[in-house]
N, CA, C and O atoms as a DFTB+ gen file, in Angstrom:
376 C
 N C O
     1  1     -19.040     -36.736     -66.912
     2  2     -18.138     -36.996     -65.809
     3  2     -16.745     -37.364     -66.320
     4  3     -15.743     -36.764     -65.931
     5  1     -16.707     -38.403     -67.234
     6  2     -15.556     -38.568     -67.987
     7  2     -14.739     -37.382     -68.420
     8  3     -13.578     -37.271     -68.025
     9  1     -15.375     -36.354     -69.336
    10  2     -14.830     -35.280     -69.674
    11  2     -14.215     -34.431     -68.404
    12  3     -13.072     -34.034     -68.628
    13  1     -14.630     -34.150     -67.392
    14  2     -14.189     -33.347     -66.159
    15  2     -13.005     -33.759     -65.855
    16  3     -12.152     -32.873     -65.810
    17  1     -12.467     -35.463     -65.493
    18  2     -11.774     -35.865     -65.256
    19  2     -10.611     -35.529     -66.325
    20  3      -9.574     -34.924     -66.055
    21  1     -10.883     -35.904     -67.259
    22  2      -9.752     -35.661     -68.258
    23  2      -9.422     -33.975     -68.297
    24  3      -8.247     -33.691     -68.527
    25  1     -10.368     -32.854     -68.090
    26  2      -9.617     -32.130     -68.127
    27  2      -8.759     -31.497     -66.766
    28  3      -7.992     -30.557     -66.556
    29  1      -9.351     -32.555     -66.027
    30  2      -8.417     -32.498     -64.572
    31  2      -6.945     -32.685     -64.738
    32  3      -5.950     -32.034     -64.418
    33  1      -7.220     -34.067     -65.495
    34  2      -6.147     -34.930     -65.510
    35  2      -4.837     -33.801     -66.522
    36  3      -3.728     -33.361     -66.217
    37  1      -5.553     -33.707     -67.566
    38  2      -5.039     -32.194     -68.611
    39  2      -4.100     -31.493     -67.736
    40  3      -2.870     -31.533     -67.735
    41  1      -5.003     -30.771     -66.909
    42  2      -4.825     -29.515     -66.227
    43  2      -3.113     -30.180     -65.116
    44  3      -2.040     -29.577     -65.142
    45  1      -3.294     -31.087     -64.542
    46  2      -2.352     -31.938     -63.760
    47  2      -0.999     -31.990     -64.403
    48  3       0.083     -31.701     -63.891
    49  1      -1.315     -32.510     -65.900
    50  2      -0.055     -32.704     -67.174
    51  2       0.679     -31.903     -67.386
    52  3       1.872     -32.202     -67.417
    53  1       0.233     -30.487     -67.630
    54  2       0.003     -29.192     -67.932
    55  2       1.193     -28.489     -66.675
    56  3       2.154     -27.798     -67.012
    57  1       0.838     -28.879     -65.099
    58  2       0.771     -27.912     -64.188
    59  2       2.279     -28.945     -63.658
    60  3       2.805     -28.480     -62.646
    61  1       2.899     -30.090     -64.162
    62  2       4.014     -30.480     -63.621
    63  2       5.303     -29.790     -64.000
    64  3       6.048     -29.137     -63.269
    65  1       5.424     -30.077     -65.354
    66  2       6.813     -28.944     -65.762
    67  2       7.051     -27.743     -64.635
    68  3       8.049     -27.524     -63.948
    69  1       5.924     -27.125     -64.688
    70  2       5.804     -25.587     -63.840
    71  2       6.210     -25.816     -62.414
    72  3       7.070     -25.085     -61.923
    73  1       5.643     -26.804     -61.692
    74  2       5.860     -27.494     -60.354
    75  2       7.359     -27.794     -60.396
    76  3       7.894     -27.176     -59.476
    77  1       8.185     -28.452     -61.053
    78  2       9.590     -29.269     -61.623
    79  2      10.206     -27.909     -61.736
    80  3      10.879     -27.650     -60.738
    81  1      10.192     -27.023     -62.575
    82  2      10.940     -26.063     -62.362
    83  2      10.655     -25.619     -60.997
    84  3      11.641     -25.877     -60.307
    85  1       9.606     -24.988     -60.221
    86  2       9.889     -24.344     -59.020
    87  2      10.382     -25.148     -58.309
    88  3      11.192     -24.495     -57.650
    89  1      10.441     -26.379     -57.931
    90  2      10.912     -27.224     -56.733
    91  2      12.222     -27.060     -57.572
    92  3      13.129     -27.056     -56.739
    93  1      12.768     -26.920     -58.855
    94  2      14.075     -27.309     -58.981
    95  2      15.025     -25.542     -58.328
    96  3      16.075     -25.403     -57.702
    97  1      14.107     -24.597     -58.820
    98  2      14.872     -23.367     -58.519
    99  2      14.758     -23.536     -56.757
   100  3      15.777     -23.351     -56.091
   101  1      13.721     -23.822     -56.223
   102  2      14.161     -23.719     -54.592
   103  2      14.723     -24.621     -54.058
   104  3      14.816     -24.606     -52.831
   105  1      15.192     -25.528     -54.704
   106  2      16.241     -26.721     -54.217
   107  2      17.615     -26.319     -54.425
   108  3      18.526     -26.843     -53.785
   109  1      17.871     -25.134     -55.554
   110  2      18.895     -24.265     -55.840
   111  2      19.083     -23.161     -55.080
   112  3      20.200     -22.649     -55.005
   113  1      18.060     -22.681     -54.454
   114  2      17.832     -21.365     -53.524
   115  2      18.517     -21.872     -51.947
   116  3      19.199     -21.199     -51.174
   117  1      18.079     -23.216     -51.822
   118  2      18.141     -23.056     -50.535
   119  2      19.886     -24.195     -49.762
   120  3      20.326     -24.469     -48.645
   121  1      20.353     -24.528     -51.476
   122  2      21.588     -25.010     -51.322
   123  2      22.615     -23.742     -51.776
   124  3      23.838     -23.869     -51.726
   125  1      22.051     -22.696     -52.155
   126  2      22.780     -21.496     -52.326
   127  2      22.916     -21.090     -50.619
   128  3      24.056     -21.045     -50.157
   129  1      22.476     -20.983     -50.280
   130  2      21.900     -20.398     -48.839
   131  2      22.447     -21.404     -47.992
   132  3      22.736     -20.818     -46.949
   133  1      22.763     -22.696     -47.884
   134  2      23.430     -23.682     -47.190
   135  2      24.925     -22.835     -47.436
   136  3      25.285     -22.054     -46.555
   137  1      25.436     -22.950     -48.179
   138  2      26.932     -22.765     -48.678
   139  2      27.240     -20.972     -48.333
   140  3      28.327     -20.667     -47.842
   141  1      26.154     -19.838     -48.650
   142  2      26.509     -18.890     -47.530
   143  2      26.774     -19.331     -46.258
   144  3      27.939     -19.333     -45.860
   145  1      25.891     -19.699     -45.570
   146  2      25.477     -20.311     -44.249
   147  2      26.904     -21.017     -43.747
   148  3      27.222     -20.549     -42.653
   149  1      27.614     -21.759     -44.113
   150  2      28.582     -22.352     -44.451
   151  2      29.627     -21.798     -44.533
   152  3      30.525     -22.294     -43.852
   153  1      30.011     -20.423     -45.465
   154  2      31.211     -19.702     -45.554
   155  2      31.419     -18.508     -44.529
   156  3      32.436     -17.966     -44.097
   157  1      29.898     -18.282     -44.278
   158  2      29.995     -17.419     -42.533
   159  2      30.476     -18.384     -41.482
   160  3      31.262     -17.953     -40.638
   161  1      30.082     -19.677     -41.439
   162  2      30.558     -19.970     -40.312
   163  2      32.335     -19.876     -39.959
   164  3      32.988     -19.503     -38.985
   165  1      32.704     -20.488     -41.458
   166  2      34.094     -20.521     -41.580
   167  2      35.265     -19.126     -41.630
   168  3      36.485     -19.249     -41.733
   169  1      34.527     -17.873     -41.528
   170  2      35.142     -16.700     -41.502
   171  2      36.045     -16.623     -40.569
   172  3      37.164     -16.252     -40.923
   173  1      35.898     -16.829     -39.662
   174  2      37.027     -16.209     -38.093
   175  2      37.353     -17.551     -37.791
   176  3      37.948     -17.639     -36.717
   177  1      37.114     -18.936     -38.540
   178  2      38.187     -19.636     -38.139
   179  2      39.875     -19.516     -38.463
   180  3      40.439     -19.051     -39.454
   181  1      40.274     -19.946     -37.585
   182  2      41.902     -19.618     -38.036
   183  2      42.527     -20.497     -37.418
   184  3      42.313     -20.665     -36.217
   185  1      43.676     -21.450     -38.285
   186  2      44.678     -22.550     -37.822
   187  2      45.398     -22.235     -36.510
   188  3      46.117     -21.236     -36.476
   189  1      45.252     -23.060     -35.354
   190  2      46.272     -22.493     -34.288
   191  2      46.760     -24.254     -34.256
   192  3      46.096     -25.251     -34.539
   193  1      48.156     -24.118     -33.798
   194  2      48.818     -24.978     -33.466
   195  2      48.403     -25.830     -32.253
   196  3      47.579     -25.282     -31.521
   197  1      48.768     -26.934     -31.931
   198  2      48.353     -27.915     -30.738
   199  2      48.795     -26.987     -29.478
   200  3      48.002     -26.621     -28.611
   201  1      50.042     -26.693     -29.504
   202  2      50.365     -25.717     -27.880
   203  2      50.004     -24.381     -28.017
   204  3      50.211     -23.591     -27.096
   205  1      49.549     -24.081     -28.937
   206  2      49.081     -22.902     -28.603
   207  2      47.748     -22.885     -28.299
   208  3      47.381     -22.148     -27.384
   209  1      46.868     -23.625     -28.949
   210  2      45.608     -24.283     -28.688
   211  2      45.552     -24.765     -26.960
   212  3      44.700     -24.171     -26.300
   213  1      46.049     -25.361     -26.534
   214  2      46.101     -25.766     -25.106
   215  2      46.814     -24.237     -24.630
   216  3      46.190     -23.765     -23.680
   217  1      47.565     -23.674     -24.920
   218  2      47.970     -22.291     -24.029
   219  2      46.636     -21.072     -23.743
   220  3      46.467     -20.282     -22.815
   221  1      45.553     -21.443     -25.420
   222  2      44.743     -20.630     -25.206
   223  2      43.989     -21.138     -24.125
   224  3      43.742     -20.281     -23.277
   225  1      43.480     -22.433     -23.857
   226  2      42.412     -22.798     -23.038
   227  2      42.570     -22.678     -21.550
   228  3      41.734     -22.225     -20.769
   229  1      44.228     -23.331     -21.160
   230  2      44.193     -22.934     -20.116
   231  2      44.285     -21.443     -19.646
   232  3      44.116     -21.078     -18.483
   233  1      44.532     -20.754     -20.548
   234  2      44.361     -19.569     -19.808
   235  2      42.776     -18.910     -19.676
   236  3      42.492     -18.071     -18.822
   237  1      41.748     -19.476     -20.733
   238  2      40.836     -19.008     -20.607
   239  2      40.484     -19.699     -19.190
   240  3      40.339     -19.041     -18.160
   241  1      40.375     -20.968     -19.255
   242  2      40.458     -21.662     -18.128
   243  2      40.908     -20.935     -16.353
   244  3      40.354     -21.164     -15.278
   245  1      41.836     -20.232     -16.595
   246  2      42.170     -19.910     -15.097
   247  2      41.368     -18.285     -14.801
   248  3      41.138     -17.787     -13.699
   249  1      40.910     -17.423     -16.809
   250  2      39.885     -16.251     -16.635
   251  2      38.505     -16.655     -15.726
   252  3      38.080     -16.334     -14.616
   253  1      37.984     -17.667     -16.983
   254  2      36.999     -18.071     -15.971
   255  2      37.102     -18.586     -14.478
   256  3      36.165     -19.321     -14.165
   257  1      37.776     -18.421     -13.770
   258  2      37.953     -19.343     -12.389
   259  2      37.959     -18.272     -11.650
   260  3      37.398     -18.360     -10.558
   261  1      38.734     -16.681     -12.127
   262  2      38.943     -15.761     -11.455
   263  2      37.789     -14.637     -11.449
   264  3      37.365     -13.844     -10.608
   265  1      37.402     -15.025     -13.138
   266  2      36.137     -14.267     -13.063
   267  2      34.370     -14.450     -12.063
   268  3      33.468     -13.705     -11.680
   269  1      34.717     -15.933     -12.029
   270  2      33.622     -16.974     -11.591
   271  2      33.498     -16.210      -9.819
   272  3      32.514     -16.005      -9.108
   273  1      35.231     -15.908      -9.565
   274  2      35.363     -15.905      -7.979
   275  2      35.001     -14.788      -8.250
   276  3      33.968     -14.502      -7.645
   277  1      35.516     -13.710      -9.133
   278  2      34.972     -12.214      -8.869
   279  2      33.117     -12.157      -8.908
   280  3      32.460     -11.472      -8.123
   281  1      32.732     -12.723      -9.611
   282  2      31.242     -12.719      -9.499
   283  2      30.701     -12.679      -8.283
   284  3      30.036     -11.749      -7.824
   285  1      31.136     -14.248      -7.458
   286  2      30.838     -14.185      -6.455
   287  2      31.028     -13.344      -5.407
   288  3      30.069     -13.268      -4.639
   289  1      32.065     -12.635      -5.126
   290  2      32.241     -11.843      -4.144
   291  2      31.528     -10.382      -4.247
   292  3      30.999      -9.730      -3.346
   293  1      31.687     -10.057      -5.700
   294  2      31.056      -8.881      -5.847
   295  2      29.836      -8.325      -5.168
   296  3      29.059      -9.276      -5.082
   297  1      29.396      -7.474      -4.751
   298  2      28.062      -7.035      -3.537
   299  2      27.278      -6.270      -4.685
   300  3      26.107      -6.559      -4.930
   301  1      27.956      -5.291      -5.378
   302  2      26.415      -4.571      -6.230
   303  2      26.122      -4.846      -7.309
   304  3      26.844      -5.567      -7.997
   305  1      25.119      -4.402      -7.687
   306  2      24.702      -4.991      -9.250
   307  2      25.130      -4.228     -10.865
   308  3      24.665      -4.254     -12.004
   309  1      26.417      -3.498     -10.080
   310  2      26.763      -2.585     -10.892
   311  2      28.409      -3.699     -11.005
   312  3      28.733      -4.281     -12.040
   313  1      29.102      -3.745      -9.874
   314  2      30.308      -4.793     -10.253
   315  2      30.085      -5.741     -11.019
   316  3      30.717      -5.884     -12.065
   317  1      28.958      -6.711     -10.549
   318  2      28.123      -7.979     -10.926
   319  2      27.929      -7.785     -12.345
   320  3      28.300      -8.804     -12.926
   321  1      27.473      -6.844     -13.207
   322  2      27.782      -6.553     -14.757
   323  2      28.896      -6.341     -15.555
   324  3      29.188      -6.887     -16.618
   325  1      29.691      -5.192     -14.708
   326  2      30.926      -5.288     -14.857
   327  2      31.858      -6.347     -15.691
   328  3      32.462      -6.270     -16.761
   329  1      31.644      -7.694     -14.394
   330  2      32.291      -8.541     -14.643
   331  2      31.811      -9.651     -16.051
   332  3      32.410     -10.285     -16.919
   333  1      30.426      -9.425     -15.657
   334  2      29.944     -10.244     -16.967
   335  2      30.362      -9.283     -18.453
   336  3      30.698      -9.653     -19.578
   337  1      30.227      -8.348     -18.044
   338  2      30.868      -7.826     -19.352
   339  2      32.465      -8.156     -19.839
   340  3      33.015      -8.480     -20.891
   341  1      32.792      -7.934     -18.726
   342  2      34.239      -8.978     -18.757
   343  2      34.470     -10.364     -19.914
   344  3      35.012     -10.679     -20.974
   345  1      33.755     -10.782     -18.986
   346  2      33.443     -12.707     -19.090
   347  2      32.707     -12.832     -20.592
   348  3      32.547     -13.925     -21.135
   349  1      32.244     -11.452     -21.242
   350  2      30.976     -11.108     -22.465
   351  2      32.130     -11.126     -23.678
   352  3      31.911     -11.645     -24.773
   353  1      33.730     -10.307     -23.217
   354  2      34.161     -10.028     -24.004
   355  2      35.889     -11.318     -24.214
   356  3      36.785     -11.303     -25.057
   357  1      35.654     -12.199     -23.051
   358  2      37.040     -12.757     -22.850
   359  2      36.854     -13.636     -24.061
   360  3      37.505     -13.196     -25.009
   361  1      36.203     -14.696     -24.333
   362  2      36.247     -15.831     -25.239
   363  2      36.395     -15.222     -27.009
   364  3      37.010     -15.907     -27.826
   365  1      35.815     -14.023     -27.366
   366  2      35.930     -13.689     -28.620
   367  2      37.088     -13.376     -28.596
   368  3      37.852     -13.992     -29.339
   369  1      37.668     -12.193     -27.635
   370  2      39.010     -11.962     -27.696
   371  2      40.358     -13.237     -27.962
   372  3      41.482     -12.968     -28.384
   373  1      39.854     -14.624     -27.581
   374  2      40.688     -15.356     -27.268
   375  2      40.764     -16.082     -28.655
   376  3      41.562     -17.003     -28.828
């Protein structure tokens, strides 16, 4: 019984290095992958100034209000897309 244990224990000694490297390469894998993750987000940001920043909003601001009313009034389900396609494409544009 003694002997089993020890070559458990062996086998355990043996099997950490191997363990230590893989946890060290996927602790590298997945902070590689943070910092992609990270430089996509930051792609299409771009510096806008304070008034221009408020010029963009309110105007998105008064799209949506007009778009909101066009929704509502609209009768078929063909305008009714229309507009969301609208409303699909206003904020990226902006």
């Amino acid at each position: 019984m003694v002997f089993i244990k020890y070559i458990l224990f062996c086998g355990l000694l043996l099997s950490l290095p191997i363990f230590s490297a893989w946890f060290i390469s996927a602790k590298k894998a997945a902070r590689a992958m943070k910092n992609r993750f990270s430089d996509f987000k930051n792609i299409n940001k771009k510096a806008v100034a304070a008034n221009t920043y408020i010029l963009i909003k309110d105007t998105l601001a008064e799209e949506k209000t007009k778009l909101a009313l066009a929704y509502k009034n609209a009768v078929t389900l063909t305008e009714k897309r229309e507009i969301l396609a609208k409303a699909e494409k206003l904020l990226p544009q902006a």
